[in-house]
C-alpha positions in Angstrom: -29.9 72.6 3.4 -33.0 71.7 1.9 -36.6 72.0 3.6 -40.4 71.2 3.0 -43.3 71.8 5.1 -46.1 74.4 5.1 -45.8 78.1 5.7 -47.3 79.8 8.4 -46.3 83.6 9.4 -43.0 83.9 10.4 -41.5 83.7 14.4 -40.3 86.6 15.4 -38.2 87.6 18.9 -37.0 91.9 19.3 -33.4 92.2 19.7 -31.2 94.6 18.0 -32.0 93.6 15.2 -35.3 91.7 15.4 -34.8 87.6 15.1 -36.5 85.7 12.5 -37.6 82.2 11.9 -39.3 80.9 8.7 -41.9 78.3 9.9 -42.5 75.3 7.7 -44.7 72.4 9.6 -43.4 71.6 12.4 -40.3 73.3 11.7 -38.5 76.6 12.1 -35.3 77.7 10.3 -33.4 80.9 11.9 -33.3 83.3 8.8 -31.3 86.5 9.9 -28.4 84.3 9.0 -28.9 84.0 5.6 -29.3 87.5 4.9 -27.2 88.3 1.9 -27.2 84.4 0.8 -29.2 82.8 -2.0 -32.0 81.3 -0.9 -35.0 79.3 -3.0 -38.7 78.5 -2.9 -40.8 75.7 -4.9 -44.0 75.7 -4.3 -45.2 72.2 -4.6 -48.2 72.5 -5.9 -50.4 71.8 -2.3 -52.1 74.1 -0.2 -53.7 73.0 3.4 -56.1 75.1 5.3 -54.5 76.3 8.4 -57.3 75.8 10.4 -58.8 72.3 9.9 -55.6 71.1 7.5 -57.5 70.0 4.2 -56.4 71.0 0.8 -57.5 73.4 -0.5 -57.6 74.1 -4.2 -57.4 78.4 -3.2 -56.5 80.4 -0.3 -58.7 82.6 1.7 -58.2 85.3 4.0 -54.5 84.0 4.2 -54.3 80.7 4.6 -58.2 78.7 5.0 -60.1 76.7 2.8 -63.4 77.9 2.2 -65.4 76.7 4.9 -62.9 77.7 7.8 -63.0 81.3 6.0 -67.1 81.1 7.0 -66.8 79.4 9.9 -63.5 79.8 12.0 -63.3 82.0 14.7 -60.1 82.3 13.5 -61.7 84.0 10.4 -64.5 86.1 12.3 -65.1 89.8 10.7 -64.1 90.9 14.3 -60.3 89.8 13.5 -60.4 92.8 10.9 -63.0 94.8 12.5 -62.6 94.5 16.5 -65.7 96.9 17.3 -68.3 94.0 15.2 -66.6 91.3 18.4 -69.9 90.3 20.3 -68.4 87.8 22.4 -69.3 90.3 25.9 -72.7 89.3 25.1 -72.8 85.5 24.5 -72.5 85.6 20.9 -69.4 84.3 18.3 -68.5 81.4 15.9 -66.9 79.8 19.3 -67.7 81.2 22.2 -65.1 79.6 24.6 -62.2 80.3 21.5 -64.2 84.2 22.2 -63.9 84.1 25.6 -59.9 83.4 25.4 -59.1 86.0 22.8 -62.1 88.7 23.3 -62.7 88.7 26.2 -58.9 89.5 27.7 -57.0 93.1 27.9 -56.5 94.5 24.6 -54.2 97.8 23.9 -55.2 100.6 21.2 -51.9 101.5 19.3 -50.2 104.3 17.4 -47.6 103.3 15.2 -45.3 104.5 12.6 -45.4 101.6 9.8 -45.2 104.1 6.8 -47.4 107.2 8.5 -49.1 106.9 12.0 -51.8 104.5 12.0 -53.8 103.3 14.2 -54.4 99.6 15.2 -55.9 97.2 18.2 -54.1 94.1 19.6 -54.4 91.4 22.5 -52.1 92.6 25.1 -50.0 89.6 24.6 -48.7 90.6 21.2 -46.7 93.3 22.0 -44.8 93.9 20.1 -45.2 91.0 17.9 -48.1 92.7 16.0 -46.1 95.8 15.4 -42.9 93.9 14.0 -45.3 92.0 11.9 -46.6 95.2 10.5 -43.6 96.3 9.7 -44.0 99.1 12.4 -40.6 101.1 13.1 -42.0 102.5 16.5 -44.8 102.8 18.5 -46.8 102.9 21.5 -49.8 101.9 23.8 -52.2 104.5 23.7 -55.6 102.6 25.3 -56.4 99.5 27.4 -59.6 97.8 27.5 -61.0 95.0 29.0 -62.5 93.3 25.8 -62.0 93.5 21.7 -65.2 95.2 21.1 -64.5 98.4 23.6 -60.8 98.7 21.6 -62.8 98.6 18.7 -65.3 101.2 19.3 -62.0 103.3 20.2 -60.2 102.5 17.3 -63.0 103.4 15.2 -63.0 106.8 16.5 -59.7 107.2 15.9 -60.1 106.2 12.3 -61.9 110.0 11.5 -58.3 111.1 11.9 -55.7 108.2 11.2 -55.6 105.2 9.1 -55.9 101.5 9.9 -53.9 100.5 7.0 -50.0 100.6 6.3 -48.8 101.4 3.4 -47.0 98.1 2.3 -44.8 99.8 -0.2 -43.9 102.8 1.9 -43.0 100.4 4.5 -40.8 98.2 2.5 -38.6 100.8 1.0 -38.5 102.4 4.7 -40.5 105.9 3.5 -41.6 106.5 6.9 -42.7 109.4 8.9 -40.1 110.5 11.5 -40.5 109.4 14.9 -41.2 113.0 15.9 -44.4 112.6 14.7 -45.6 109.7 16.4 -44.8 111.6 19.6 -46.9 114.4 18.4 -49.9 112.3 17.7 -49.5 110.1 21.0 -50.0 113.7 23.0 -52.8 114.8 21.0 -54.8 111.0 20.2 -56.6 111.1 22.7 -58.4 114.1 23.0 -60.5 112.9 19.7 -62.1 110.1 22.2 -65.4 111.1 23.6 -66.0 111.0 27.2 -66.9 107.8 28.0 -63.9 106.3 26.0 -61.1 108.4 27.3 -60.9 107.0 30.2 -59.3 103.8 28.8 -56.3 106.1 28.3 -53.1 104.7 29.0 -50.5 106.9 27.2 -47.8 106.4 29.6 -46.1 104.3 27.9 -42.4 105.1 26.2 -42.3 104.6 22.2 -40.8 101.5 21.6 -38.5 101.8 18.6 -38.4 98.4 16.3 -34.7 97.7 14.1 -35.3 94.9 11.0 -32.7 93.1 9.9 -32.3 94.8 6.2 -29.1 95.3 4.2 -30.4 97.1 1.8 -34.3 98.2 1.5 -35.5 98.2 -2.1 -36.1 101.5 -4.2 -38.8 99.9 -5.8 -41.1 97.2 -4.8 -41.7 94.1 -6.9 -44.7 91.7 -5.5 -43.3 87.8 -5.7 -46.6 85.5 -5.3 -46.8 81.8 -5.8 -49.8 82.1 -7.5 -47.6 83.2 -10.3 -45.0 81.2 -10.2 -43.8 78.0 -8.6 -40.0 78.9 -8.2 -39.1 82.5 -6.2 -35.3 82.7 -5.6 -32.4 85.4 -5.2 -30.2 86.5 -2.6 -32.1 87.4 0.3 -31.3 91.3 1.2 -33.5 92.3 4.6 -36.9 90.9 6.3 -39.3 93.4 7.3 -43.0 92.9 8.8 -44.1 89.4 7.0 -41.6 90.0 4.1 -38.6 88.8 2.8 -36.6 91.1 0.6 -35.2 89.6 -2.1 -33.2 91.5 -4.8 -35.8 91.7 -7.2 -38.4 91.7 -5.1 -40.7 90.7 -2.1 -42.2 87.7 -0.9 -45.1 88.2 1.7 -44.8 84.6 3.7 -48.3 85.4 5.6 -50.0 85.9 2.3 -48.8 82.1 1.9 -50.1 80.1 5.3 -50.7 76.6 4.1 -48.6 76.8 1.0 -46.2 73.4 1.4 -43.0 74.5 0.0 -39.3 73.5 -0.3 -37.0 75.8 0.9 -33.0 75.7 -0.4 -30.7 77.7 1.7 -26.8 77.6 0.8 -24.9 77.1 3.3 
């Protein structure tokens, strides 16, 4: 079957294992099915912002033209840092898009992606923001009523655990033993100050995340577009953003807007 459309991140559903869907347009194409099958990408040459939908010559920020990247609220500094969200008091790109996405419940998180990190989320993306950081467990540790309070806690938290995953670790499943994340859960949040501890909310069970891999990669090969328009091989596993091919890994977020054509053998 052959496909075109543009790329946005994929869908993904938790099950044992975790469902995918590659999403090309209007389109999406269940891909835990062609695990182990040869599968191609052209990149045709075409990107489109996936904010306002123009071509764009280069991608920013993974997947806007230049001016969303500046002026989306899509594309706020607050996305990637939650504390600099200032939509409590009035202030944002788009205030009412602010009101529906900062001001709303949003969880603080431990999770085991290659060591224990910590992150922030709207409460409605669990656990679709752990599976698309390639997360093999974790758990609610805070809820707040607004982005900005999760991001003063998670900046706290940063003097003792990373925001970051280690995308390499994560791919070739070096992770930290699920021991650990219990150990850290107990102990989180007794770094808070007083004011911020009592957004603890640590009653939550680890929830433990299974990808659909048949074989994770001993070493990991970056496949980008940028470097070439064809990336095919037989799919082997799909973890966080990523499909694992046998020689190497293609991150589809890194793509949003890239208008491909996707070849799957039957």
């Amino acid at each position: 079957m052959i496909y075109q459309g543009n790329l946005t991140k994929m869908k993904v559903m938790n099950g044992d294992p975790i469902q995918y869907e590659l999403v090309l347009s209007d389109k999406t194409i269940p891909l835990n099915h062609s695990i182990g099958q040869h599968v191609s990408f052209h990149f045709k040459g075409q990107i489109n912002c996936v904010d306002c939908g123009k071509k764009t010559k280069k991608s920013f920020n993974q997947g806007f033209c230049y001016n969303c990247y500046l002026n989306s609220p899509m594309s706020d500094p607050s996305i990637i840092n939650p504390e600099l969200s200032r939509a409590q008091w009035g202030e944002a790109r788009d205030i009412e898009w602010a009101v529906k996405h900062d001001l709303i419940p949003h969880y603080v998180y431990l999770a085991l992606s290659s060591h224990v990190k910590v992150g922030v989320t709207r409460h409605h993306q669990i656990p679709t923001r752990w599976i698309d950081q390639g997360a093999t467990a974790a758990s609610i540790l805070c809820e707040t009523p607004n982005r900005h309070i999760a991001g003063i806690i998670e900046t706290a938290l940063k003097k003792h655990y990373t925001d970051k995953t280690s995308w390499m670790k994560m791919l070739k499943n070096d992770v930290a033993p699920i021991e650990k994340l219990q150990q850290e859960l107990e102990v989180a949040g007794m770094y808070l100050p007083l004011e911020l501890s009592r957004y603890i909310k640590n009653d939550k069970p680890i929830q433990q995340l299974i990808y659909p891999v048949e074989k994770y990669p001993t070493k990991v090969a970056s496949l980008s577009f940028d470097k070439t328009a064809n990336i095919e091989g037989i799919i082997r596993g799909i973890k966080g953003q990523y499909i694992i091919f046998d020689h190497g890994v293609l991150n589809i977020r890194r793509h949003s807007g890239y208008h491909v054509e996707v070849t799957i053998l039957a």
